[in-house]
DRENDO-1510 file (C-alpha; in Angstrom, 1 decimal, always signed):
<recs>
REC; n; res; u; v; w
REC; 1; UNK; -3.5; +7.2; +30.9 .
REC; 2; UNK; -4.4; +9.8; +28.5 .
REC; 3; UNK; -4.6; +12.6; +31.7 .
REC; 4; UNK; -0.6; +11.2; +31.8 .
REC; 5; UNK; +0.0; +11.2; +28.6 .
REC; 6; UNK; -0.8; +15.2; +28.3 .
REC; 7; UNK; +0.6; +16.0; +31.0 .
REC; 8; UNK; +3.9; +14.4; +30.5 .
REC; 9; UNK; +3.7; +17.1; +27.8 .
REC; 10; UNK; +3.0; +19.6; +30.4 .
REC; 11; UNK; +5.3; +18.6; +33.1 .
REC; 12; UNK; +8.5; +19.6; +31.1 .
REC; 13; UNK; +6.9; +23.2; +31.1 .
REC; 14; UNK; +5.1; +23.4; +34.7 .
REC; 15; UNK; +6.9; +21.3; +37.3 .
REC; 16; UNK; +3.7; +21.2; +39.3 .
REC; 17; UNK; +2.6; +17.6; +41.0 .
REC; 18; UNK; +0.3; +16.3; +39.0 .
REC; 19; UNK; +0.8; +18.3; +35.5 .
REC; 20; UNK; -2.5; +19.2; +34.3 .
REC; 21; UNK; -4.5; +19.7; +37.9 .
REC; 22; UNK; -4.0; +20.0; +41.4 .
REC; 23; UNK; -3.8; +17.0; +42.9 .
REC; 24; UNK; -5.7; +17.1; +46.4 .
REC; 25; UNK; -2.8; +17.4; +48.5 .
REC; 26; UNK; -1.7; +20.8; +47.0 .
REC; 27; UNK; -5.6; +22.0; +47.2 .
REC; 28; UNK; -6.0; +20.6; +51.3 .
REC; 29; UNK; -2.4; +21.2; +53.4 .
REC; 30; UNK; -3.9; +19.1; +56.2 .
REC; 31; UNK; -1.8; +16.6; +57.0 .
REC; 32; UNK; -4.3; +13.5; +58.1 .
REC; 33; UNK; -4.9; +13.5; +54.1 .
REC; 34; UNK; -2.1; +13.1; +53.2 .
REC; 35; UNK; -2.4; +8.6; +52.9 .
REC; 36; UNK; -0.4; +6.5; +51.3 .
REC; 37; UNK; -1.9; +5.8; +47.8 .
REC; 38; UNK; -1.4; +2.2; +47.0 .
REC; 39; UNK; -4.4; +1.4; +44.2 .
REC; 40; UNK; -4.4; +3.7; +41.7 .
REC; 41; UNK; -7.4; +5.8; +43.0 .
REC; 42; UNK; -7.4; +6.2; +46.8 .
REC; 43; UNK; -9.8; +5.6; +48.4 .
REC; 44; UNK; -9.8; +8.4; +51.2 .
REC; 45; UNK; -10.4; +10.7; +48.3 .
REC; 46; UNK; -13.1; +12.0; +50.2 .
REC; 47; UNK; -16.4; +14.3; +47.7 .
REC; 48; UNK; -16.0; +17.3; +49.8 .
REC; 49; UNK; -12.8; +18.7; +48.7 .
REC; 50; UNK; -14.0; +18.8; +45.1 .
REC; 51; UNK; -15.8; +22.2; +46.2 .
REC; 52; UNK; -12.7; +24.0; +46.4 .
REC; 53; UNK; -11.3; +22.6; +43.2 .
REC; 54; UNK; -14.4; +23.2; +41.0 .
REC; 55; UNK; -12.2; +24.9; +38.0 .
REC; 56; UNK; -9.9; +22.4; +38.0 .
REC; 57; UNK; -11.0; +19.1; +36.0 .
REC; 58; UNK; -13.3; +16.3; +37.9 .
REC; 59; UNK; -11.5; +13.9; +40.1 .
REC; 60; UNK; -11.5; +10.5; +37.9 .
REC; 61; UNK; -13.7; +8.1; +39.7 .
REC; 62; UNK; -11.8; +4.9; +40.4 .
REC; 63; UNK; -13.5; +0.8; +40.5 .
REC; 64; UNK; -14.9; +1.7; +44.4 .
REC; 65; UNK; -17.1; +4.5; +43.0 .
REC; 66; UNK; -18.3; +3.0; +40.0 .
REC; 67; UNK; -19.0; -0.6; +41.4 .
REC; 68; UNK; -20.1; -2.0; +44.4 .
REC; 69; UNK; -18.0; -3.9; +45.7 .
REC; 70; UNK; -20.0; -5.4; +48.6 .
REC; 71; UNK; -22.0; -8.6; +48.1 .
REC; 72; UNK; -17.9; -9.9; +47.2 .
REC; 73; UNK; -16.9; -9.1; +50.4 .
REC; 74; UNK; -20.4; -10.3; +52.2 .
REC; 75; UNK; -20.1; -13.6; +50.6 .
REC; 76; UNK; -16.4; -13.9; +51.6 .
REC; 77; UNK; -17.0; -13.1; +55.3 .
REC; 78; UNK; -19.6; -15.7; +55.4 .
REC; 79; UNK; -17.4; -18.1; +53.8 .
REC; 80; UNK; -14.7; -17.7; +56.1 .
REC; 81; UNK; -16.9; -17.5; +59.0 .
REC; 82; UNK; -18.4; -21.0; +58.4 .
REC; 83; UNK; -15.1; -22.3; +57.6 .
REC; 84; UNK; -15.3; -22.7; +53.7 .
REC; 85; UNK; -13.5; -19.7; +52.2 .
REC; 86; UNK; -11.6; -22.0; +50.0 .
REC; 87; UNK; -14.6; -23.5; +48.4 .
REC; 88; UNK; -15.8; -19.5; +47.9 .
REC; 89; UNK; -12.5; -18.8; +46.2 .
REC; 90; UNK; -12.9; -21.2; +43.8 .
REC; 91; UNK; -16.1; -20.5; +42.9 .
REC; 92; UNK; -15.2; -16.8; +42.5 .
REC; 93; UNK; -12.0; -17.4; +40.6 .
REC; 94; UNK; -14.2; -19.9; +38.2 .
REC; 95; UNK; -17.1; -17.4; +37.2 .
REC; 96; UNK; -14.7; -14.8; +36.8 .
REC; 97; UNK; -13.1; -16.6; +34.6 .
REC; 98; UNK; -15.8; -17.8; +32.5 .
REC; 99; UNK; -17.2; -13.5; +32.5 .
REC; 100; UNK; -13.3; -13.0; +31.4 .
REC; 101; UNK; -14.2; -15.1; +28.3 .
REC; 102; UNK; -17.3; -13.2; +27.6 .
REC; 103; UNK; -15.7; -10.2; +27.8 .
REC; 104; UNK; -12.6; -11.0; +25.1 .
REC; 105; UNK; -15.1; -12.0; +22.6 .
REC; 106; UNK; -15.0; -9.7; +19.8 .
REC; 107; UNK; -18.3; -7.8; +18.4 .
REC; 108; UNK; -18.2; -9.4; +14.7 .
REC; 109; UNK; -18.5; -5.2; +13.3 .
REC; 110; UNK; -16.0; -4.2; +15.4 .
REC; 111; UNK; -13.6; -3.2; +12.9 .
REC; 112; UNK; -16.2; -0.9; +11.6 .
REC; 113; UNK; -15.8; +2.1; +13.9 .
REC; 114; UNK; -13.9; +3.3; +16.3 .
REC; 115; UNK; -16.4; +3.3; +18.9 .
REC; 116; UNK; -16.2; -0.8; +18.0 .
REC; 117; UNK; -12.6; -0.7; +19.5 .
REC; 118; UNK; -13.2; +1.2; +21.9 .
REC; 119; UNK; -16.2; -0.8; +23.5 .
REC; 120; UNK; -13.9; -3.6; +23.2 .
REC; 121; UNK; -11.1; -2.4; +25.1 .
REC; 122; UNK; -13.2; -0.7; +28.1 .
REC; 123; UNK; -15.0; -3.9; +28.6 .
REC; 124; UNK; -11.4; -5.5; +29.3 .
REC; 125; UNK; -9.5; -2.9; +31.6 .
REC; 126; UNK; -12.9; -3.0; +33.3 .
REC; 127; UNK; -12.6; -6.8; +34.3 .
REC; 128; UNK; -8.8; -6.1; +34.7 .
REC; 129; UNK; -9.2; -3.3; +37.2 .
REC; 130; UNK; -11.6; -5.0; +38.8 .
REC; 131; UNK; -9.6; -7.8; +39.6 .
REC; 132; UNK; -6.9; -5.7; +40.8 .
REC; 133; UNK; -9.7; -3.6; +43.8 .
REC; 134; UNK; -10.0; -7.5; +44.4 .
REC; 135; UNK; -6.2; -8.6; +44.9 .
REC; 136; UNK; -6.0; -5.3; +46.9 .
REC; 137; UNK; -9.0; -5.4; +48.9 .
REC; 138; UNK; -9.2; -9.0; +50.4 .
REC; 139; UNK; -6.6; -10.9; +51.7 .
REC; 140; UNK; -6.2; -14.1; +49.1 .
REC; 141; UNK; -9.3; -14.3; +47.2 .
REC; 142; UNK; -7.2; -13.9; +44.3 .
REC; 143; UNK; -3.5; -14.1; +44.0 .
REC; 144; UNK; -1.1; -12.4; +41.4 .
REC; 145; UNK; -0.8; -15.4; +39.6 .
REC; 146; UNK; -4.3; -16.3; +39.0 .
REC; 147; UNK; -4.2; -12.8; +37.5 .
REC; 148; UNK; -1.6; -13.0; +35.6 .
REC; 149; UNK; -3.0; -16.4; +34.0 .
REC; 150; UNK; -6.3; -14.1; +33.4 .
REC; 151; UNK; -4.0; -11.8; +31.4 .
REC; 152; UNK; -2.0; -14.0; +29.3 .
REC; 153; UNK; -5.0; -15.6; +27.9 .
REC; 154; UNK; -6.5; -11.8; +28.1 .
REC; 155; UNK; -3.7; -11.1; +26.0 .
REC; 156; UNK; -3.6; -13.4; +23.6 .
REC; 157; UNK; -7.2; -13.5; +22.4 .
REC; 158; UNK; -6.9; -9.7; +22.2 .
REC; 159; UNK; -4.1; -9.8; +20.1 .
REC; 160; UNK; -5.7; -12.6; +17.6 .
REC; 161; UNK; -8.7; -10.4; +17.4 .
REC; 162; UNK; -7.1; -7.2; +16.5 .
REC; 163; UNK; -4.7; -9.4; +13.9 .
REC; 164; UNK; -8.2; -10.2; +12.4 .
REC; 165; UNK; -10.2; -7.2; +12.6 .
REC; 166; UNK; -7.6; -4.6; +11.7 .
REC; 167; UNK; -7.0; -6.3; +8.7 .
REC; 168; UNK; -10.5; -5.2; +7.0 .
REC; 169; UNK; -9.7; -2.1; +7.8 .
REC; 170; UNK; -8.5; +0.1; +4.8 .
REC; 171; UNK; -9.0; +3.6; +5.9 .
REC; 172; UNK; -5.7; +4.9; +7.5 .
REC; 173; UNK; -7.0; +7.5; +9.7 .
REC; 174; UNK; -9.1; +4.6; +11.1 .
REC; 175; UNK; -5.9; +2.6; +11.5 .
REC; 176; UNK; -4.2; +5.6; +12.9 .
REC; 177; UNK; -7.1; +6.4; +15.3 .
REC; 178; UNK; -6.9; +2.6; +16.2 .
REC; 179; UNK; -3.2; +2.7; +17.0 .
REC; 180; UNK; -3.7; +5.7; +19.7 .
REC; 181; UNK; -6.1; +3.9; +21.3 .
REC; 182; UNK; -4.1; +0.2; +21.6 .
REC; 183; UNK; -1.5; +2.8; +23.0 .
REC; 184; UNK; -3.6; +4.2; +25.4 .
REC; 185; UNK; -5.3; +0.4; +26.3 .
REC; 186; UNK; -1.5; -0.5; +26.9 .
REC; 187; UNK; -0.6; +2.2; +28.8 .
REC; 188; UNK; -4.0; +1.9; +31.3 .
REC; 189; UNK; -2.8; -1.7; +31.7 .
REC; 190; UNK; +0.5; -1.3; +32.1 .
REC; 191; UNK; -0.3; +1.6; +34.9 .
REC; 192; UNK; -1.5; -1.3; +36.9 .
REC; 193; UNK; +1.4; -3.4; +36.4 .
REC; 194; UNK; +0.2; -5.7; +33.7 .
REC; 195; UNK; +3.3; -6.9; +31.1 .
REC; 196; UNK; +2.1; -5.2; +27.7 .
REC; 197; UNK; +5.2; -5.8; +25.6 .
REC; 198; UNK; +3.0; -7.8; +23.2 .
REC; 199; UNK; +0.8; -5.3; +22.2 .
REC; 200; UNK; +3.2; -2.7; +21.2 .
REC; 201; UNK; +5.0; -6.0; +19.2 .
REC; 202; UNK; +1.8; -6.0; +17.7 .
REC; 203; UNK; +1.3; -2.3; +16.7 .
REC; 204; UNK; +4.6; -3.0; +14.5 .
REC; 205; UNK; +2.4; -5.0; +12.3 .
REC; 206; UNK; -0.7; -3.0; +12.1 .
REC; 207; UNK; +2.2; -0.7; +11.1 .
REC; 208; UNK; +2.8; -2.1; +7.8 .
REC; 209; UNK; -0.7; -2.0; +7.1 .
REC; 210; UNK; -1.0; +1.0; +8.0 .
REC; 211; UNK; +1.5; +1.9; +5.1 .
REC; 212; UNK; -0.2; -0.4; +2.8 .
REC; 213; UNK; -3.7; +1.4; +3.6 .
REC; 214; UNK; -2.0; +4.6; +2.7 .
REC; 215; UNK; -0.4; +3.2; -0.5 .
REC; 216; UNK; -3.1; +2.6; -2.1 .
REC; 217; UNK; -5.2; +6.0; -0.6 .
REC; 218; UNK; -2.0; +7.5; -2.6 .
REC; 219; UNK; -2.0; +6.2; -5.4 .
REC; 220; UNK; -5.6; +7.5; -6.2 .
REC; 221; UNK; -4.3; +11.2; -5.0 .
REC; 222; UNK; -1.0; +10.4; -8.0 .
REC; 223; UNK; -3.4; +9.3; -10.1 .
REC; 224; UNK; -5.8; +12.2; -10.3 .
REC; 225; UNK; -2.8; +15.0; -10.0 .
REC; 226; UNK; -1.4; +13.5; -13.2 .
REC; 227; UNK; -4.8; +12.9; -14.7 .
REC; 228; UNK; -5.6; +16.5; -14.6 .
REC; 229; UNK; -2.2; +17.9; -15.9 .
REC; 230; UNK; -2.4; +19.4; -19.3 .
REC; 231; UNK; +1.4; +18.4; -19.8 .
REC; 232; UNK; +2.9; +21.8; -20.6 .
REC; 233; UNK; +5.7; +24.3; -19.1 .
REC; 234; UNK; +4.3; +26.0; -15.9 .
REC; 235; UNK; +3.0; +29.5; -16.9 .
REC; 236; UNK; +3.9; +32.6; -13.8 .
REC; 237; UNK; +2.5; +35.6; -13.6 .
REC; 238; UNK; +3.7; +37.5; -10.7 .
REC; 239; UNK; +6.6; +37.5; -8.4 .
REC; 240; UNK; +3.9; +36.3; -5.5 .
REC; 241; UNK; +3.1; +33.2; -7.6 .
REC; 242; UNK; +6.6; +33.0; -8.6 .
REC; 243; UNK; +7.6; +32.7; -5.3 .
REC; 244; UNK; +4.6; +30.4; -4.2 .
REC; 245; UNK; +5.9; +27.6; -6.6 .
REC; 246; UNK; +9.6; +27.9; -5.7 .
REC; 247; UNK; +8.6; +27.6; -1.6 .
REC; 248; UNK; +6.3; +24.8; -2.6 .
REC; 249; UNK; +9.2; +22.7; -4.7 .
REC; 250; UNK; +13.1; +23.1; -4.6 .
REC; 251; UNK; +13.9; +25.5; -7.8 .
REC; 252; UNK; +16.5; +27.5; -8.7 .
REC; 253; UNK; +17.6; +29.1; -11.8 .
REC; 254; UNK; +19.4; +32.1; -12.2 .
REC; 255; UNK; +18.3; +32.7; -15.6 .
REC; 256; UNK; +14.7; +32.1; -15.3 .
REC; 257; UNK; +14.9; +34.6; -12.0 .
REC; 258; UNK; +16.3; +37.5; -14.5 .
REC; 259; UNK; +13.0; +36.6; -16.8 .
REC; 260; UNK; +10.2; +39.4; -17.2 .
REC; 261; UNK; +7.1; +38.2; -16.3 .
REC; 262; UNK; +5.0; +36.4; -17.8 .
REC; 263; UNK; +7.5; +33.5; -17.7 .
REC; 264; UNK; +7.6; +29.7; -17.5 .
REC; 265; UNK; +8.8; +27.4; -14.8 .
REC; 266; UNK; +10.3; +24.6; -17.5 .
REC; 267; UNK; +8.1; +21.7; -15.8 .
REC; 268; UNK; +4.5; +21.3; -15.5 .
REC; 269; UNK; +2.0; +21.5; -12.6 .
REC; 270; UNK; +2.4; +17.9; -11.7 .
REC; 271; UNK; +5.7; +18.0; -10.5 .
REC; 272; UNK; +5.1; +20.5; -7.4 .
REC; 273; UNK; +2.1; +19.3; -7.0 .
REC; 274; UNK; +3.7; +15.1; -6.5 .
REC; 275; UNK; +6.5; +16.5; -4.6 .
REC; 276; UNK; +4.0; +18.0; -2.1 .
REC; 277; UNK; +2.2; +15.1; -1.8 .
REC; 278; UNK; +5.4; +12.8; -1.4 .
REC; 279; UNK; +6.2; +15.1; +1.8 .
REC; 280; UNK; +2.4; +14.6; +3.0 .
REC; 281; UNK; +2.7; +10.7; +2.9 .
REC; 282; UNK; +6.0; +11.1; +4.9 .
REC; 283; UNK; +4.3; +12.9; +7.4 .
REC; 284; UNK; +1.6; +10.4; +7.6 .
REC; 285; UNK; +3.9; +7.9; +8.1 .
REC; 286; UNK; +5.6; +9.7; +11.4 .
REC; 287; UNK; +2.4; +9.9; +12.6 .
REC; 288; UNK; +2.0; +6.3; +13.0 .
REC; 289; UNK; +5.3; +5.9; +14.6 .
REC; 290; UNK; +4.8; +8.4; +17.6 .
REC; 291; UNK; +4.2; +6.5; +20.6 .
REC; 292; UNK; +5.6; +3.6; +20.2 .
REC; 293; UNK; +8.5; +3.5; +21.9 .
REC; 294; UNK; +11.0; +3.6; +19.3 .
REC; 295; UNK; +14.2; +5.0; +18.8 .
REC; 296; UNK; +14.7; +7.9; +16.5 .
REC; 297; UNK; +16.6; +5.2; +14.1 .
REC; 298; UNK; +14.1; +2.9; +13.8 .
REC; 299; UNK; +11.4; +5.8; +13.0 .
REC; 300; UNK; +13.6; +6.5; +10.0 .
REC; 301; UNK; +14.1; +3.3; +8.8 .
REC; 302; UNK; +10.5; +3.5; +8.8 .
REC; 303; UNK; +9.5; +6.4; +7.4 .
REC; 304; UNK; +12.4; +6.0; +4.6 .
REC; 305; UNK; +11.2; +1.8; +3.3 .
REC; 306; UNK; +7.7; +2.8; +3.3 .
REC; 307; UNK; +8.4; +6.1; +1.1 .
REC; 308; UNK; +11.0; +3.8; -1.2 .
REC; 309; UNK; +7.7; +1.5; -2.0 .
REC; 310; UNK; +5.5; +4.5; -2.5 .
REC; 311; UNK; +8.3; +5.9; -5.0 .
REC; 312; UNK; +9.1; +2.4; -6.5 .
REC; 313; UNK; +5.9; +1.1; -6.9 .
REC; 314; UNK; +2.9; +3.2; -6.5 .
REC; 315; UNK; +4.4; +6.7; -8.2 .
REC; 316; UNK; +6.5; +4.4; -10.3 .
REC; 317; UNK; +3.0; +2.7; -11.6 .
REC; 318; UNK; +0.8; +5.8; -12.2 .
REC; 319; UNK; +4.2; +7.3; -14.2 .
REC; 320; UNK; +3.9; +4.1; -16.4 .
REC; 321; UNK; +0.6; +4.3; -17.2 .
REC; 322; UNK; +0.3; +8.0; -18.5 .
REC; 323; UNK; +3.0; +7.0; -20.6 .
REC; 324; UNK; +1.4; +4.2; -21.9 .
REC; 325; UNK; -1.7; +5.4; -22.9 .
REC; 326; UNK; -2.9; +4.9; -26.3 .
REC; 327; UNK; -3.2; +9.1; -27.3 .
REC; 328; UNK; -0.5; +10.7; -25.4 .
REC; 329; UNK; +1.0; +12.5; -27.8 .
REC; 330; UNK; +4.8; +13.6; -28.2 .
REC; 331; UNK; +4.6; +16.7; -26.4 .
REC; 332; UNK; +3.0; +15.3; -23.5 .
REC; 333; UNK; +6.1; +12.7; -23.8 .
REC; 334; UNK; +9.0; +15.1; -23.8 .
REC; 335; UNK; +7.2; +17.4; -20.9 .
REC; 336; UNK; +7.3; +13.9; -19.2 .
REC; 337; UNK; +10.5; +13.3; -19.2 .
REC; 338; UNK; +11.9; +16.9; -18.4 .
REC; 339; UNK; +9.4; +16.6; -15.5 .
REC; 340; UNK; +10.8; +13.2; -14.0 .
REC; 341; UNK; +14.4; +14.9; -14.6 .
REC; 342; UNK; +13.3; +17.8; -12.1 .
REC; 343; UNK; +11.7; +15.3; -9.5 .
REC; 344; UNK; +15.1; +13.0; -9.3 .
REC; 345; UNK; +17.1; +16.3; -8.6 .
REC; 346; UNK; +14.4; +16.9; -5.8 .
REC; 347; UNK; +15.1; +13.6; -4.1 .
REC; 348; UNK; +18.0; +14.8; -1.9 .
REC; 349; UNK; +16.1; +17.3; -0.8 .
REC; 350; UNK; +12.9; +14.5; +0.4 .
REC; 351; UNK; +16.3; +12.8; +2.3 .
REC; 352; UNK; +16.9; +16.2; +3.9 .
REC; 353; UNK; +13.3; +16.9; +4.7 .
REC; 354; UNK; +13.3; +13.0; +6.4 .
REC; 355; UNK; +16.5; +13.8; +8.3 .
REC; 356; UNK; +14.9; +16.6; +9.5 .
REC; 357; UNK; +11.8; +15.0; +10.8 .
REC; 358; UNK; +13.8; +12.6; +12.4 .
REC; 359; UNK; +17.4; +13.8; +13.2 .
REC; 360; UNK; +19.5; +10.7; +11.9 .
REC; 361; UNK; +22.0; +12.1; +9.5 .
REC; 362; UNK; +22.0; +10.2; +6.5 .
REC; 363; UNK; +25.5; +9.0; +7.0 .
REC; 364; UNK; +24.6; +6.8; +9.8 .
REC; 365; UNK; +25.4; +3.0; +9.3 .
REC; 366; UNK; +21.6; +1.9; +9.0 .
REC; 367; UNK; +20.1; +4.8; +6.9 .
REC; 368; UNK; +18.2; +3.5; +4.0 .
REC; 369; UNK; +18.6; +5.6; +0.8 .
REC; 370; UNK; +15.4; +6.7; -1.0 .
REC; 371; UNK; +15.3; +4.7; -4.3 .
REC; 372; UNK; +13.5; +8.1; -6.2 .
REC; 373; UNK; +16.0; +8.9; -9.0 .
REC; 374; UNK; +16.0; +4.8; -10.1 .
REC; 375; UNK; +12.2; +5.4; -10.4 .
REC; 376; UNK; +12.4; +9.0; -12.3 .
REC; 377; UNK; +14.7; +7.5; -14.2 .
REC; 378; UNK; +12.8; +4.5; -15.2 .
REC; 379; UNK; +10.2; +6.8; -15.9 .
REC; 380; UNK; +12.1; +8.7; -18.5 .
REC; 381; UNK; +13.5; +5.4; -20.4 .
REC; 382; UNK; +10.0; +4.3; -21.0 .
REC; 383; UNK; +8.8; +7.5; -22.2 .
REC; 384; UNK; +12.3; +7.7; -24.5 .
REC; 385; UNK; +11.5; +4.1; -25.9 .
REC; 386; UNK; +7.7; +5.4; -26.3 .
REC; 387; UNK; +8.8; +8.3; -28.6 .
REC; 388; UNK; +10.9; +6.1; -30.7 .
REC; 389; UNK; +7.5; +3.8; -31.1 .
REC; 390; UNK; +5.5; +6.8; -31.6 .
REC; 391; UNK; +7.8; +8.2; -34.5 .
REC; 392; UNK; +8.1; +5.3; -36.2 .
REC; 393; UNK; +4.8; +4.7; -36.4 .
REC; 394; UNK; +4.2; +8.4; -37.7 .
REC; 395; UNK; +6.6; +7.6; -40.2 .
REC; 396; UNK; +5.2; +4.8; -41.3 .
REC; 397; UNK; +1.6; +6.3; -41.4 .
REC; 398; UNK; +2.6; +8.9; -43.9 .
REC; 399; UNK; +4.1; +6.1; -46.5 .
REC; 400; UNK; +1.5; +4.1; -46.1 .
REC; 401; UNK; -0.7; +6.9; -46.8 .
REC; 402; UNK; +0.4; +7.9; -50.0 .
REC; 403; UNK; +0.2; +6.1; -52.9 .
REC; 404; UNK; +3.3; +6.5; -54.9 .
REC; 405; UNK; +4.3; +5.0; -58.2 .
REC; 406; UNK; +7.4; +3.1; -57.4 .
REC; 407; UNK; +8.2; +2.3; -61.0 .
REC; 408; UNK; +8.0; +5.9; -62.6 .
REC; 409; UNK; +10.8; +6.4; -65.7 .
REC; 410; UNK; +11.0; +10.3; -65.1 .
REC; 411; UNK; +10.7; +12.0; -61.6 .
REC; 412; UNK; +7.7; +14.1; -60.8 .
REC; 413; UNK; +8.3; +17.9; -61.1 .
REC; 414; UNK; +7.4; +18.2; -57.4 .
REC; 415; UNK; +8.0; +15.9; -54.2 .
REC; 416; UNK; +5.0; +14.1; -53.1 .
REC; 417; UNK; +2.3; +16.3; -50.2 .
REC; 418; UNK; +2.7; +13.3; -48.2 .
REC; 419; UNK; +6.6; +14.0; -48.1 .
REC; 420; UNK; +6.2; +17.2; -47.2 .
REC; 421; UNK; +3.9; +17.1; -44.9 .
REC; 422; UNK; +6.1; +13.6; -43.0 .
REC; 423; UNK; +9.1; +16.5; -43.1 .
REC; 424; UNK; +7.2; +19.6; -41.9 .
REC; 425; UNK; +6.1; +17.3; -38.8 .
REC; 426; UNK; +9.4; +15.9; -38.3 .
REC; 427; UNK; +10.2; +19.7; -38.1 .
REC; 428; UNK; +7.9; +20.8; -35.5 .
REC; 429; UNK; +8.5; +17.4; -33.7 .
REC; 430; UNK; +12.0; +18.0; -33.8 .
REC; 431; UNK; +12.1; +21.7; -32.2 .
REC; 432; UNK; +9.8; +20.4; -29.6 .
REC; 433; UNK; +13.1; +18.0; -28.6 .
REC; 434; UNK; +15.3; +21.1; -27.9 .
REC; 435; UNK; +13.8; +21.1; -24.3 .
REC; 436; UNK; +14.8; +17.9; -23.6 .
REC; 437; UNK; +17.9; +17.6; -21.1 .
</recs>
């Protein structure tokens, strides 16, 4: 399955048989060779043509090479020779399926490691592909319903164990690794004509806990980008690092462009820097969704709900908190809110950058709109109100400060130090708030 999942790639660009290698017929013209191939490995693939096609990859070795399948067929002659091949049938169809219960049950670490999953899910195309040599091999000893029984329980019980393990799981390139492979398991079984609808159902929900695992991994990568901001205008050196930053984020201003350097870019560092990573999570997201089936609308319904949360909630959070904290200081408010005013503007060009990625213009019926200038804009409310705390409490500081006779008959030659100082910081406090849009 993964053979024809690369070369589907290839196909499109070599129109050659079998995509990636020659298949056998191209490497031996005789005609004899050329049989009808029913299972999916046929079995007159004979060892001595693989000389000639050394270079080209190994022949994959289908269930006749890898298990012997003799003492089945032994016992069933004997069977039917004494007369009881119904009796053998039932015997065979009732160990199988008590080895097909074996084989669904779960290791209890398997959600620990790939290599968990992946021991899981050879172990059961094994007993599937097995049972299919069977059906093809012998005339009755089992029927396609029998297997199809096997698989709907097959199916079920794998299904209720990847519910429960993939939901440990809170690494997302674990849960992205994880999703290949239930592609790939689907695809195997679905090569051999097993009904795997289910499964890709299923992927939909690891989906949004897929999104929820990167969430959170985001909100520690917001966290430590505005952690380690010092909260002040951008400085640029050079036209190279002037040009680095305006690639890296959508600016333009004419003025600033006419600017000797040194110069300043009016926000700080965190505002390229979140923008960045907003795109990143977006990519991570269309990684997730390739595969699947889907159309290119659902993908960006996708992609655009699980950025809304990660704007609304988890950017939206980490915003809230810097603002909250007990020392941030007026300053660090104002560059705040000149900084959320920049990343609003920059939403429409995220919705651009999704349209992109996934070519539904946003003007189609379904498009969900980003929700990212409500959450810049919440952003700069609460750091507004938190200057109008701040001051007032500066305010108050000074008068409580000072100890002034309320009562005095003449005034005092000069006004109080504490006065002065309260109007020389409302000065400086003041000309900081001519940046503010």
């Amino acid at each position: 399955a993964q053979q024809q999942r690369n070369m589907d790639n290839i196909v499109s660009q070599h129109p050659r048989i079998s995509g990636g290698k020659k298949s056998k017929k191209e490497v031996c013209p005789s005609s004899d060779l050329e049989v009808k191939n029913t299972s999916p490995m046929s079995e007159q693939d004979s060892g001595i043509l693989d000389v000639e096609d050394e270079d080209e990859d190994e022949e994959v070795p289908g269930a006749q090479d890898l298990v012997d399948f003799s003492p089945v067929y032994r016992c069933l002659h004997i069977y039917s020779v004494l007369g009881a091949r119904e009796t053998f049938e039932n015997y065979y169809r009732k160990q199988r399926r008590k080895q097909a219960r074996l084989v669904l049950q779960p290791p209890s670490n398997m959600h620990e490691t790939l290599d968990g999953y992946r021991k899981y899910f050879n172990q059961i195309v094994g007993f599937f592909v097995v049972e299919d040599h069977i059906l093809h091999t012998t005339q009755g000893l089992v029927n396609r319903a029998y297997i199809d029984e096997l698989w709907e329980m097959a199916l079920s019980k794998t299904i209720a164990a990847l519910r429960t393990h993939s939901s440990y799981c809170s690494d997302p390139s674990l849960v992205l690794d994880l999703k290949n492979l239930i592609v790939l398991f689907a695809d195997t079984l679905q090569g051999y004509g097993f009904p795997v609808n289910q499964l890709f159902d299923m992927l939909l929900e690891i989906q949004d806990q897929y999104s929820e695992t990167l969430l959170k991994k985001w909100s520690g990568v917001f966290r430590n980008i505005l952690d380690s901001d010092n909260y002040s205008p951008l400085p640029v050196t050079s036209e190279e690092v002037y040009k680095k930053i305006v690639g890296q984020f959508p600016f333009q201003d004419a003025e600033l462009e006419k600017q000797p350097f040194p110069k300043k870019f009016p926000f700080s560092e965190f505002v390229p820097k979140v923008y960045n990573q907003i795109k990143e999570f977006i990519y991570a997201c269309l990684k997730f969704s390739e595969d699947l089936h889907l159309s290119s609308t659902e993908v960006d319904d996708m992609i655009r709900k699980s950025t809304n949360l990660l704007l609304t909630r988890t950017l939206s959070n980490c915003l809230q908190n810097v603002i909250k904290r007990k020392n941030v200081g007026l300053t660090e408010l104002v560059q705040i809110i000149i900084n959320t005013t920049h990343l609003e503007k920059s939403c429409k060009f995220l919705e651009e950058f999704i349209t992109n990625i996934t070519n539904v213009l946003p003007e189609t019926v379904h498009t969900t709109k980003l929700y990212g200038t409500t959450t810049f804009k919440d952003a700069r409310h609460a750091a507004e109100e938190e200057i109008y705390t701040n001051l007032n409490q500066k305010i108050d500081q000074f008068l409580q400060l000072a100890d002034y006779d309320w009562m005095a008959m003449e005034p005092g030659s000069k006004a109080s130090d504490y006065l002065v100082d309260l109007i020389g910081f409302l000065r400086s406090t003041f000309a900081v708030f001519t940046h503010l849009p």
